[in-house]
N, C-alpha and C positions, 0 to 999 in steps of 0.2 A: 674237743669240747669237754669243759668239765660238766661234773652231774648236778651240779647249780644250774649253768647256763642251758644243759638239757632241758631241765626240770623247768628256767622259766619260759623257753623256749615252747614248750609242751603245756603249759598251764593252761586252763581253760579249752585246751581242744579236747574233743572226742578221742578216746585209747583206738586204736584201727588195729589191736593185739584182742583187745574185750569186744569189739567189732566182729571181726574175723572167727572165732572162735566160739561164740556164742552162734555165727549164721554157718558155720558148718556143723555144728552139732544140731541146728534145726533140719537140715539139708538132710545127712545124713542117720542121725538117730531119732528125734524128738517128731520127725512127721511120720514115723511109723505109729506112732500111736495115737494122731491126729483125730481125730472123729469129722470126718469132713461133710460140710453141711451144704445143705442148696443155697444158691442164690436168696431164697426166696424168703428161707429164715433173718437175713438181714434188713429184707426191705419191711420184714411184719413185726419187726423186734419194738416191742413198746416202749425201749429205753430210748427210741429217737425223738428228740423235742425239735424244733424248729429250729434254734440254730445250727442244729446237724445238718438237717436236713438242707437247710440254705445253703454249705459252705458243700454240701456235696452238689448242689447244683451249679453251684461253681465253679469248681474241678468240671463235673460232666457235662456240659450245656448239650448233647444230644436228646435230641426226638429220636420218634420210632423211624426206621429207617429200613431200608433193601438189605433183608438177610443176607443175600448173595454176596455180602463184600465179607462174609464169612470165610469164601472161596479163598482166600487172596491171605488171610491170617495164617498164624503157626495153631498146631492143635497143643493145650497145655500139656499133656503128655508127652511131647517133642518138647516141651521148657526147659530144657537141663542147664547143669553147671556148665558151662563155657570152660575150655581148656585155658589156664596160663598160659600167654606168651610174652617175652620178653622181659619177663617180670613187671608186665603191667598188670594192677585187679583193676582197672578200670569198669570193665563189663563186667566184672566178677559182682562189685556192687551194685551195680544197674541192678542184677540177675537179684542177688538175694536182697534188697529191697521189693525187688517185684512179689518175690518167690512166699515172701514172708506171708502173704496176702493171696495169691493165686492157689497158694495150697489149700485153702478151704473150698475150693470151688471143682465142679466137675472136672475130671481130665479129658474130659470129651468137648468140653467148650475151646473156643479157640478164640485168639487174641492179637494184636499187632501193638512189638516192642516198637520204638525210635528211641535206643539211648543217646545221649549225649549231648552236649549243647543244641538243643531242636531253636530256631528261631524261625522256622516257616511252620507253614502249617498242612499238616500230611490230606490224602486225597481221601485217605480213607478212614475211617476213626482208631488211632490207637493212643499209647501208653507212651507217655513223655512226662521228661521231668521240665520241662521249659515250653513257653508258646509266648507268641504276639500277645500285646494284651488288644489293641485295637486291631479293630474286623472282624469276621467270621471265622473264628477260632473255637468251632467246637470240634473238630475231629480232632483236636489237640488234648486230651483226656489225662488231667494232672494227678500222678502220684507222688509220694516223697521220697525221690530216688537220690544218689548220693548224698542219704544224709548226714553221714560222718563226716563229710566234710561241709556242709554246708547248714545243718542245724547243731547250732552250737549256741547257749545261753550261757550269761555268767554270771557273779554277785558282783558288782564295781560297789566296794567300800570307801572310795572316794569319792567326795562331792564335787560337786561340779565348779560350784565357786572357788575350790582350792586348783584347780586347775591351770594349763597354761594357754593364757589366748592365744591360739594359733590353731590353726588346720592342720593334722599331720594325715600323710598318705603315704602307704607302700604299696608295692602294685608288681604286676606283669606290664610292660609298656609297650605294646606294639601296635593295639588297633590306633584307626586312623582320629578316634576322638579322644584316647588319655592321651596322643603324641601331642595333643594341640592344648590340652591342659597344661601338661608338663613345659612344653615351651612359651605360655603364657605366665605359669605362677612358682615355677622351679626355685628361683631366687627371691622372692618376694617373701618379706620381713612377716606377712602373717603366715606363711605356709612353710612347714618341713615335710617334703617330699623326695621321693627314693624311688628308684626301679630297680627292681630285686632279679630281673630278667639278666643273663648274660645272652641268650640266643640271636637277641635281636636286637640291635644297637644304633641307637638315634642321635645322641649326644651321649658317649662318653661319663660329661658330670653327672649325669644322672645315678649311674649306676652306685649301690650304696648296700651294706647288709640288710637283713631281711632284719625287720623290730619285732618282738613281740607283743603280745596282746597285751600284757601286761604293761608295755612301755608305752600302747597305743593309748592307754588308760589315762595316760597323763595331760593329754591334749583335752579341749574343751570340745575341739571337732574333729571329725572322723569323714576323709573322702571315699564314700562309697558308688564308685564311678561303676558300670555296668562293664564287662570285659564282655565275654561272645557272646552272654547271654545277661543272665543278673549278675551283681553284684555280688559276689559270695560271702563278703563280709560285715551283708546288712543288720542278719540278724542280732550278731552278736553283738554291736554297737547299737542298734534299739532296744538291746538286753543291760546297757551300762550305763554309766550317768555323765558321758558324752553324747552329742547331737550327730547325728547320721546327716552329712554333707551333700545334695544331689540334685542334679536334672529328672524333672518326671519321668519316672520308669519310664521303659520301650516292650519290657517284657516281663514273665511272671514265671512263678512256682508254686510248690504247696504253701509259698510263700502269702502268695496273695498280693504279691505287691503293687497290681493297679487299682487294689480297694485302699492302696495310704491314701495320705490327706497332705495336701504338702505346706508346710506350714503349720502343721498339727501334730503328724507325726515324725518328719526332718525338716531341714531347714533347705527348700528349694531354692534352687537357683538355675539361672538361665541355661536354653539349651548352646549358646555360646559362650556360657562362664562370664558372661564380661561384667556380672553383678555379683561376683562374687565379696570382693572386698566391703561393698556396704552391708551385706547382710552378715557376716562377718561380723562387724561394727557394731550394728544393731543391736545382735543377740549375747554381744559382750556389753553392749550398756542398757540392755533391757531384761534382767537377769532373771526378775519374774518369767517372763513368756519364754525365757530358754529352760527353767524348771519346768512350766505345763509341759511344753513338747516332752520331755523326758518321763516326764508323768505319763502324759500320752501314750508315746512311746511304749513305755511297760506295761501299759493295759492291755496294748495290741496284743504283745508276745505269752499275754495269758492265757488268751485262747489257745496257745502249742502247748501248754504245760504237763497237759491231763494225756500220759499217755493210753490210757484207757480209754476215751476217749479220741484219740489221733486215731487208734487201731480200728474203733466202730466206723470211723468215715473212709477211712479206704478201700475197707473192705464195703464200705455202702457205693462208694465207687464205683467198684468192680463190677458189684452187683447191676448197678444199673446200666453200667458197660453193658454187660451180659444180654440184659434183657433189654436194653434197646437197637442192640443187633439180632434179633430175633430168637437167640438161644434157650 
């Protein structure tokens, strides 16, 4: 690969070099000089207004509850770095997104991780990047965990109307509802679609190199189909002046994404695709209402902008993690 095709290959993602490097130097050197503070100084901080306060009830939807499931937690103290294996960071990031945030808090408190795609909902209240959005899902207590790869904003310097009408997707193709996408809109004159998977193999034509973000820029739409959990390439397409493609979430992150609006901030379509093609149509000859959504759209992703702000609510999180397991 030349260092063009890296470079646009790479464009617009998070560095996991500037990632990695920055969370072990917190890990290892910068929390020794940490001043670590109680719980207690976050919840009395007078810099939280109301919509802080809202989007952490959000994240934490627990009441006071039976200390005892304290029993059952890891003690922050026992939170270490996780050994590499197999050359996976997977948990490595779980760990220092948590970590980033756990350090200010006592090491006598204790906590329950679930990394990884979480789509149930744990028995006892812990720390997940993913949960149901419908039901009783508060023991599912959201932090912004893998966000290197999954919070990613960009500038798109193209407009929308120079665009090209069509849908384009690239994907991992194995669960059982992008296979059903894929064999209903694969060939269809509005959609260029790809499965960038070799592991698992459904049809053959599917399979196609991976496009970059850059190249995803040129399409007017953007399928962002939910894989084991969200969508990982929601954000970055409600951050462009392309329209995010989709069936009403099933699930959520620090995303927030059962607060969209559908039709406001993507362009919904059925939980059997089969209305794809006219809204499709629509919002190519109604080019007004595809600017609002977009408009839309970039408002939502304003509220992530202000990392100063990101950092007071997680840590307001935590806090109330803390204090509503009796800590």
């Amino acid at each position: 690969m030349s260092v063009i095709s890296y470079w646009n290959t790479r464009k617009h993602k998070n560095s996991k070099i500037v990632y990695y490097t920055k969370n072990f130097f917190r890990y290892y050197v910068s929390s020794v000089f940490i001043v670590k503070r109680k719980a207690a100084y976050y919840l009395n901080t007078n810099s939280v207004d109301e919509e802080i306060i809202k989007r952490v009830n959000y994240y934490n939807k627990l009441g006071q509850i039976d200390p005892t499931v304290t029993e059952k937690m890891i003690c922050l103290q026992d939170f270490i770095l996780p050994k590499k294996k197999k050359g996976v960071y997977s948990n490595r990031v779980y760990f220092f997104d948590s970590y980033e945030y756990t350090q200010f808090f006592d090491k006598n408190y204790k906590c329950e991780f679930l990394f990884g795609d979480i789509i149930h909902v744990p028995e006892i209240p812990s720390i997940t990047k993913s949960r149901p959005i419908q039901g009783d899902n508060a023991n599912s207590v959201l932090l912004n965990l893998d966000k290197v790869r999954h919070f990613m904003f960009l500038k798109d310097r193209k407009k929308f109307q120079d665009k090209k009408n069509l849908l384009v997707g690239r994907a991992y193709v194995r669960q059982p509802h992008r296979i059903k996408f894929w064999e209903m809109y694969f060939n269809h004159p509005m959609c260029n679609l790809g499965q960038i998977n070799r592991n698992y193999i459904t049809n053959p034509e599917w399979i196609v190199e991976p496009m970059s973000i850059e190249e995803h820029l040129n399409f007017k739409f953007i399928l962002c189909l939910e894989g084991n959990d969200v969508a990982s390439n929601l954000k970055w397409v409600m951050s462009s002046n392309s329209i995010a493609v989709m069936p009403e979430p099933k699930y959520e992150t620090w995303f927030m994404e059962g607060t969209l609006i559908p039709d406001y901030h993507y362009i919904r379509i059925k939980d059997d695709y089969s209305d794809l093609e006219e809204k499709l149509n629509y919002y190519i000859e109604h080019t007004g209402e595809a600017l609002t959504i977009i408009e839309n759209a970039h408002k939502y992703i304003d509220q992530f902008r202000n990392r100063k702000r990101e950092n007071l609510i997680s840590k307001l999180v935590l806090a109330k993690y803390f204090k509503c397991t009796g800590q």
